[in-house]
N, C-alpha and C positions, 0 to 999 in steps of 0.2 A: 573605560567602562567594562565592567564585568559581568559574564552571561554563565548560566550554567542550565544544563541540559538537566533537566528534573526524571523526567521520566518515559518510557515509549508509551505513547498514548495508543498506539493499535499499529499490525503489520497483516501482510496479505502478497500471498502469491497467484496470480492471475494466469489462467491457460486458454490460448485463443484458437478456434478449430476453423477449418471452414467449412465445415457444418458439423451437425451436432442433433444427433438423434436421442433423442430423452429415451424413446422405446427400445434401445438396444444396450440400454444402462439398466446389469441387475441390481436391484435395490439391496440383493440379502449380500452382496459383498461388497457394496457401497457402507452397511454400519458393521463390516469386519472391519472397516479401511483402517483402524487404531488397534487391528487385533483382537482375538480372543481371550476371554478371563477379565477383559473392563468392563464397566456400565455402557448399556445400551444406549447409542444416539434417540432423539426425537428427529424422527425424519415426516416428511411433509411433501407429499408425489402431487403434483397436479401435470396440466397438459404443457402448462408453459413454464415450471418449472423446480427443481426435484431440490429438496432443503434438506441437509442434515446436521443436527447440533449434537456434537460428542463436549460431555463434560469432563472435567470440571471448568477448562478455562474460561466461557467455553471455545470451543471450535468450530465453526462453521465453516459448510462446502456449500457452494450455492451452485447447481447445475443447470444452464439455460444459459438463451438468446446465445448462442455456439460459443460460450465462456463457461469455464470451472474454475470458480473464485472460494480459495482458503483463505478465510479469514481468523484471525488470533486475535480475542477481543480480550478490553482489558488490558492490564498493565506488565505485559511482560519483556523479560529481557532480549532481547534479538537474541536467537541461536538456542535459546535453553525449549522453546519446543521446534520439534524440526519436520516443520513445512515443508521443508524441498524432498522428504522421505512421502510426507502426505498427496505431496505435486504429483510424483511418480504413480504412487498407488491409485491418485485417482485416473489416472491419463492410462490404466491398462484398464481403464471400466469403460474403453471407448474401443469400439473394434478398428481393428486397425486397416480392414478393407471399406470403413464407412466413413472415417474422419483423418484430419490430418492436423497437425499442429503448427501453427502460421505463425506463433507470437507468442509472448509469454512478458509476465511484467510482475516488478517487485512494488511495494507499497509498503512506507512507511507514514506512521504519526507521529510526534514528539512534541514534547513542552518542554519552552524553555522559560526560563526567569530573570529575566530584564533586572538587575541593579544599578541604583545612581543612577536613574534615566527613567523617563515614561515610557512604555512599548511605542506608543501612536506617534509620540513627536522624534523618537529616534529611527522610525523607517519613512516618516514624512522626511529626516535631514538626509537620510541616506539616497534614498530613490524618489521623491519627487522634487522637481528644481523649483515650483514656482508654487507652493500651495494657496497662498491669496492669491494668486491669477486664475486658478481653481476654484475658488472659493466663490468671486468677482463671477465666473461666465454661469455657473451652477447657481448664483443668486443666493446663496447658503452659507451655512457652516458646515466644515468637510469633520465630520466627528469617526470618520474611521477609513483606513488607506489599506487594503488588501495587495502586496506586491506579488508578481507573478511572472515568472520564468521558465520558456520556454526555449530548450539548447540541446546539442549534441556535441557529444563526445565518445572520442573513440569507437565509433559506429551507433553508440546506444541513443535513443531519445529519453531525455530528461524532461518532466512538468516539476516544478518547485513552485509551491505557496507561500507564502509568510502571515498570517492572520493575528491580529493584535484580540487578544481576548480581553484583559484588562490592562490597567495600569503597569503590571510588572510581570506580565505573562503573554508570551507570541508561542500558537498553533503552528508549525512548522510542518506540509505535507510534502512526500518525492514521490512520483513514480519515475521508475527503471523501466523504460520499453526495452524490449530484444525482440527482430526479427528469427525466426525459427525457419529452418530446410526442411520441414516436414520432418521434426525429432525434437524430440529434449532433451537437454544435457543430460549425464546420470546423476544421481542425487553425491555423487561427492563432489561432482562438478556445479552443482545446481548450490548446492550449501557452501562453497568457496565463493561462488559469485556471489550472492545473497548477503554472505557474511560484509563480504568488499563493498557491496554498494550502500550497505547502512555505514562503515565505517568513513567512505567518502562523504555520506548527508552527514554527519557528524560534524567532518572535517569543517565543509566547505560552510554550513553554516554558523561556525564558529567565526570562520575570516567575514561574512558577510556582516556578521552581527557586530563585531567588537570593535 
């Protein structure tokens, strides 16, 4: 059976504090965060939580609930915009005698394209042993099977989805947790990691699927 990886459907890097003061984040260097001489973010201040959308991708920073979430919406290629430059810049908009950085976590989306197979009946044969005995206790018809994975490796915690969309099409999400020493990698260290752990969700979903 043949799978192919269509396209990244969304990516994101997470920064986790243990606390996190909205009031000591300035705003006028929160829409420098992409530099000067580009279009100006729409940014969005409330008490519980500070939005900023830099175009064109676009890019969104979500600050709050003691998380700074960069999000890359839309279809792009891992690496061609770099995140882990945006990780840093946001992570110096947090004073450094008020918060600290406890965690940090990569997020990917991807579509793949099921050939010679239905998406649902080929993760029902892979991961569930008994689907009429499912079917039997639920009193139903089972018309969609969500697979989900939860593991560690090499220190990191991994969450893996597999979501059947249609007939010839599986939603595939990862997050990469890393525990943090109160720091962040630097951003060449943070974009060698980042680059490695989409190229591992690649990998492994390839062996899981074919």
């Amino acid at each position: 059976m043949n799978i192919e990886i269509q396209t990244v459907l969304g990516q994101n890097i997470t920064l986790v504090f243990d606390s996190l003061d909205l009031g000591s984040i300035d705003s006028n260097k929160l829409k420098r965060l992409r530099g000067d001489g580009v279009q100006s973010p729409v940014l969005m201040d409330t008490p519980e939580m500070i939005v900023a959308i830099f175009p064109p991708e676009p890019l969104v920073v979500q600050i709050g609930d003691k998380r700074i979430r960069l999000t890359l919406q839309g279809e792009h290629d891992v690496g061609s915009v770099p995140l882990w430059e945006f990780a840093a810049g946001c992570k110096k908009l947090v004073p450094k005698s008020k918060s600290n950085v406890i965690a940090y976590g990569f997020n990917y989306d991807i579509g793949v394209m099921i050939h010679d197979e239905q998406a649902m009946s080929m993760l029902q044969e892979r991961f569930l042993c008994d689907a009429a005995q499912i079917e039997q206790v639920l009193e139903g018809e089972l018309h969609s099977f969500t697979p989900r994975f939860k593991f560690n490796r090499n220190g990191t915690s991994y969450d893996l989805i597999l979501e059947p969309i249609d007939d010839q099409h599986i939603k595939a999400h990862q997050n990469a947790h890393f525990v943090s020493q109160n720091r962040l990698p630097s951003p060449s260290k943070l974009e060698s990691s980042y680059l490695e752990e989409y190229q591992y969700f690649a990998r492994i979903i390839s062996k899981l699927l074919e």
